[in-house]
N, C-alpha and C positions, 0 to 999 in steps of 0.2 A: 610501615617500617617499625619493628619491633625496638622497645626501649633496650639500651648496652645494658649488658649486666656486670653489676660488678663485682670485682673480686671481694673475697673476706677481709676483713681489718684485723690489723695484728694491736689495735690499743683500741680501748670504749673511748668515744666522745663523748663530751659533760651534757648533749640533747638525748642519751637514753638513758631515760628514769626509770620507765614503768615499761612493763608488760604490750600495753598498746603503745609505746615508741617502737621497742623491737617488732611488731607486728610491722608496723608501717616500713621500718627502716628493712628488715627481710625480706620484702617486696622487689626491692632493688639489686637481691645479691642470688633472684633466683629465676629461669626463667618461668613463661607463661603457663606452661604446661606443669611443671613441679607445682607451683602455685596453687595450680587448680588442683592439683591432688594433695599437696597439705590441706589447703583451706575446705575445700570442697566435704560434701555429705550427700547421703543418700535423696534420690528423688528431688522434691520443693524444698530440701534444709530446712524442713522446721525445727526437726530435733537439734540440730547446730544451735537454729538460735534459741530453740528453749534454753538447751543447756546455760547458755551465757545470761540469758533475761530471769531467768528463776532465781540468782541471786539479789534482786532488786527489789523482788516482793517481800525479801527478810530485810525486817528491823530489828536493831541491837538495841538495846536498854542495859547500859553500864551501870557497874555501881561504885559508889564514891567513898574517897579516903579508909582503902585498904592497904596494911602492909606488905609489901610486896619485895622485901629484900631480898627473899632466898627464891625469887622467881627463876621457872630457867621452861622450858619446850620438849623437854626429854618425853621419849612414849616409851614403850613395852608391846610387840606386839611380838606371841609365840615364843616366849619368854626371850624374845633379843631385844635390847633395849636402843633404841635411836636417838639421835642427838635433837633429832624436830623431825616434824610426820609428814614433813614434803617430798616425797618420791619421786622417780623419772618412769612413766609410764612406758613398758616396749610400744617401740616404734620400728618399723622394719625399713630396711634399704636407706639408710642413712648418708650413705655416699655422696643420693642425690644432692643432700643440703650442704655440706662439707666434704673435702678430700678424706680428712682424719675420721668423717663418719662416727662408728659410736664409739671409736676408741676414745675420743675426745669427750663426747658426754658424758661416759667411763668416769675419766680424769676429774672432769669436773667434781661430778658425782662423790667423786672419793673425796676430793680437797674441802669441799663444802657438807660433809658428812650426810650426803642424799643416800638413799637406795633407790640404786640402777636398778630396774625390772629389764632383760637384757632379751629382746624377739628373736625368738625363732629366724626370722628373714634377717637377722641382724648379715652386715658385708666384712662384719670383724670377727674372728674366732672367736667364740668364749674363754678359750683356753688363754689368751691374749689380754684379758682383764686379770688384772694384779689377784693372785692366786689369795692372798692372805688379807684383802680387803674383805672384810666381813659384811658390808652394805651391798647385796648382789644378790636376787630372787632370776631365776631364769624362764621365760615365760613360752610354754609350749603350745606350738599346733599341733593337733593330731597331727599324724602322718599318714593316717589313712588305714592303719596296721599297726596291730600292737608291738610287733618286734622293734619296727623302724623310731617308733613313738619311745621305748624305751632306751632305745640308744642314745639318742639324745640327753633322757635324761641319768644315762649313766655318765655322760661325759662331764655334765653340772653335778652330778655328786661326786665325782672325781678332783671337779676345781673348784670346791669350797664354795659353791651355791647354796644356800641356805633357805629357798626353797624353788618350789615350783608349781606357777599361777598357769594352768591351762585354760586359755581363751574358749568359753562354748556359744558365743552370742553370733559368732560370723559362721556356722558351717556350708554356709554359700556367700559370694561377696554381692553387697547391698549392690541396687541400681545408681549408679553415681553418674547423675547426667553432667554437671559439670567437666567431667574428670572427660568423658567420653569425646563432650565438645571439643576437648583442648589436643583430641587424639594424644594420650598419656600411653606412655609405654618405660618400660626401664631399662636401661643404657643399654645396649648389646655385649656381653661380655664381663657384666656386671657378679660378681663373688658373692657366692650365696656359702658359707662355707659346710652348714648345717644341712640345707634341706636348698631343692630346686626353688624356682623363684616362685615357680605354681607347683603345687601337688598332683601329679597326675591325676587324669579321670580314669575310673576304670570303665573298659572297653562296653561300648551300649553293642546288646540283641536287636533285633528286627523287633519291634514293638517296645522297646524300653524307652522310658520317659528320662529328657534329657536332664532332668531337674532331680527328679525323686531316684532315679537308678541310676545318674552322675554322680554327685559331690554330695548326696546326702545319703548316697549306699554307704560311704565310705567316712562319715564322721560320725564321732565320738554320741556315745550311748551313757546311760547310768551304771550300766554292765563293767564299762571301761571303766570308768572312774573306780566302784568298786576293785574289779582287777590292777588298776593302775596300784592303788595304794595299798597291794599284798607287793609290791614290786620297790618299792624304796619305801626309804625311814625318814627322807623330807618330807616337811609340810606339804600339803595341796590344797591349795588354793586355788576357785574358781572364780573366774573371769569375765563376767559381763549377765550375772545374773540378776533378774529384775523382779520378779514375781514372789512372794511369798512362799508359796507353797513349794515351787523350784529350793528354796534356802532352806525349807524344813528337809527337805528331799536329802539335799548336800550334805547335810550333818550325820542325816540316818547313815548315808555312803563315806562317813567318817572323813568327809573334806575340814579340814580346820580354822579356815576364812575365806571370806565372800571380797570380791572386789564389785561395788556396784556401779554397774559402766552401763552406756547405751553405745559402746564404740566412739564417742564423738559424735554420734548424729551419722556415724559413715555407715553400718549398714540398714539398718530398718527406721526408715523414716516415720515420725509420726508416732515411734516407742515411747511411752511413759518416763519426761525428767527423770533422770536417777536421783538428786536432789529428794522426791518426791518417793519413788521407790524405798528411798533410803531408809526414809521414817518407817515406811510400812515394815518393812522389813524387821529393824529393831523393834519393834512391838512383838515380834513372833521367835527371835531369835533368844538362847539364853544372853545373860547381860554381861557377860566376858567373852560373846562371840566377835571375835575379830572383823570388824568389817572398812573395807576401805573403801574411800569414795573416788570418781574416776567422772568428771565430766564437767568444764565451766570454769574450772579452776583460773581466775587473772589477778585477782586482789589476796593480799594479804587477810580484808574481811573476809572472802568467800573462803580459805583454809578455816577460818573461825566460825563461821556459819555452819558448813561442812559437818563438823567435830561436834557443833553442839547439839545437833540432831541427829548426833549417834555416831559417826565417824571416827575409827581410831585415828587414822594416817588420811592424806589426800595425794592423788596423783595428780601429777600435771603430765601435758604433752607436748602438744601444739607449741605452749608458750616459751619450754628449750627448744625448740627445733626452729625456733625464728631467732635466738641466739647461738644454735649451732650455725644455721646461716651466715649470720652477718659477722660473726668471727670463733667460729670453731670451740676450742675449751674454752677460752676465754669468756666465749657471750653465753655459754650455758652454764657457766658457776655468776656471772654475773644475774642472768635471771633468778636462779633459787636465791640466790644471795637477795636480789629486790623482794622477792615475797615472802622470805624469812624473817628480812626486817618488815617489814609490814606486818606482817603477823605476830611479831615480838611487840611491836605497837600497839597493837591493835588489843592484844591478851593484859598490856598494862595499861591503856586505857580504859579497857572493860573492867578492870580490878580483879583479874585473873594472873594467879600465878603457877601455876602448872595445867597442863592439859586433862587432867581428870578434876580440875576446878570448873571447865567448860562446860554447860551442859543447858539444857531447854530453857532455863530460867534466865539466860540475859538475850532472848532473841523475841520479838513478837512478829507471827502472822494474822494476815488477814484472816 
C-alpha cells in the first residue's frame, strides 16, 4: 500500500531549517514515481553523489577581525548586477511538484531577488512571468531546426529575458534506471506551452542507427551556436560544459558564459564533478569570463566554496523544487532565503565582504 500524499502547506512549520529538512519533508507531498524522477540520476548515481560529497573534501580557513560594515553579496555578471548569485536552475514540467508550477518559483524568484533560468519544458508560458522583472535568463533546447529554435528565442527577447543559456550536455536523455523502475511518465494532457514534451525524432531509413541518425541527427552543432548568435543581441550562454577545451571552443564561437553542470548526475553517469571541472576550466578561461557553477549546491558553505574556485553565481535545483513541493511560492523563496542567509554567514565568518573578496586563498584541499 502506497504512503497518502499530501497536499502543499499554505504556512512553513518552525521543523524546516535547512535544505535537507525540505528534502525529507518533499517526500511526503509527492508521489513515488515524481520522486524517482526528481531524485534520480543516470545509470549507478555516482555522479549524484559526487556532486553532493565533493563539497566535504573543501576546507575553509577564515580570517580574523576584518571590518566588514559595508559588506553586502552583490555580483555583476554580463554587466547586470544581482542582488546575491544564487539562481533557480531551469527545471522543466514543474506542474509535477506544484499546481502553480514555475509560476510560483517565478514569484519567489522575483521577491527574493534570484534569477529564474526559465526551461524550455517549462508548463507556464514565458510570457506569463512579470514582463519587467529583470532577474530572468530563458534556457533553450534545441529544437531540432534552427527556425523552430529561433522562435523561441524571439519570444524571450520579446518579454525582457536577459539572456539565453542553451543546455548542450543532454542531446540524448541519460540512462535513468531509477526513473525507469518507477515506470515515470508525465500526466497525460500535461501544457507544454513552448515546445512538445519530447522533440520529435526524425524519421529512421532501413539501416539507420537509432541513436546516431535519431536524436543526434538532429542536435545542436558548434555551426549552430555560431549561427545562433548572428540571430539575436542576448547573451549565450552554454550549459553543461565540462572540458576545457569545449570553453576555449565556446568563446572562439563568441558564447559569453559557461554554466558548468553535469546535469545533476541525470544524464552521463560517471562525468567529471563540475566542482572539479570548474577549476580546470578557470585556469584556461580569460579572468572576467563568466562562469557559473551548476551541481551540489545545499549549504550556504558550498555557494562559498563554489565562488572561491572561480564561480561567479551558483545554481541550485533540486533544492527549490523540494520547496516548490511542499508549499509552492512559499517553500521556494523560503529555500533561497535558508541559503542566502547561510551564505551571508558564512562570507562574515570567513571575513569576506563582498563576493570578489572570495577567492582560493580561504579554502584548502587535499
Amino acid at each position: 500500500m502506497s504512503n497518502q500524499i499530501l497536499p502543499p502547506l499554505t504556512q512553513i512549520p518552525a521543523y524546516l531549517q535547512t535544505v535537507a529538512d525540505y528534502e525529507c519533508e518533499a517526500k511526503k507531498h509527492l508521489s513515488e514515481m515524481v520522486w524517482a524522477y526528481l531524485q534520480g540520476g543516470a545509470m549507478d548515481e555516482v555522479s549524484v553523489r559526487d556532486n553532493l560529497q565533493q563539497f566535504s573534501q573543501i576546507h575553509l580557513m577564515p580570517r580574523m577581525l576584518k571590518d566588514l560594515t559595508q559588506g553586502n553579496t552583490q555580483c555583476e555578471i554580463l554587466g547586470q548586477r544581482f542582488p546575491h548569485p544564487i539562481f533557480l536552475a531551469p527545471i522543466g514540467h514543474q506542474q509535477q511538484f506544484h499546481p502553480d508550477a514555475e509560476a510560483a518559483s517565478a514569484l519567489a524568484a522575483e521577491v527574493l531577488g534570484s534569477n529564474i533560468v526559465l526551461s524550455t519544458f517549462t508548463n507556464t508560458d514565458m510570457r506569463q512571468l512579470k514582463k519587467d522583472n529583470p532577474y530572468k535568463w530563458f534556457q533553450l533546447y534545441w529544437q531540432g531546426d534552427r527556425a523552430k529554435s529561433l522562435s523561441l528565442v524571439k519570444i524571450a527577447e520579446a518579454h525582457n529575458f536577459k539572456a539565453i543559456v542553451l543546455t548542450v550536455d543532454s542531446p540524448h536523455t541519460g540512462i535513468r534506471d531509477r526513473e525507469r523502475r518507477a515506470f515515470f511518465h508525465l500526466p497525460e494532457g500535461m501544457q507544454h506551452p513552448h515546445t512538445p514534451a519530447h522533440i520529435p525524432l526524425p524519421p529512421l531509413n532501413e539501416g539507420d542507427h537509432p541513436v546516431f541518425d535519431g536524436l543526434m541527427k538532429i542536435a545542436p552543432t558548434w555551426a549552430d551556436i555560431a549561427w545562433l548568435k548572428t540571430q539575436t543581441d542576448l547573451p549565450i550562454i552554454l550549459k553543461g560544459i565540462v572540458h576545457p577545451e569545449d570553453a576555449l571552443l565556446a568563446i572562439q564561437h563568441g558564447v559569453q558564459g559557461l554554466i558548468i553542470s553535469n546535469h545533476g548526475g541525470r544524464v552521463l553517469d560517471t562525468c567529471l564533478p563540475p566542482l572539479k571541472t570548474l577549476q580546470m576550466i578557470k585556469k584556461v578561461v580569460p579572468a572576467d569570463f563568466p562562469l557559473l557553477y551548476d551541481g551540489g549546491i545545499r549549504r550556504g558553505t558550498d555557494v562559498f566554496k563554489a565562488i572561491a574556485l572561480g564561480a561567479s553565481a551558483v545554481l541550485i535545483g533540486r533544492p527549490y523544487i523540494y520547496g516548490l513541493a511542499v508549499a509552492g511560492a512559499l517553500g521556494v523563496a523560503h529555500v533561497i532565503r535558508i541559503l542566502k542567509e547561510e551564505f551571508e554567514i558564512t562570507m562574515a565568518l570567513m571575513g569576506t565582504s563582498s563576493i570578489k573578496e572570495i577567492n582560493s586563498d580561504y579554502i584548502y584541499q587535499e
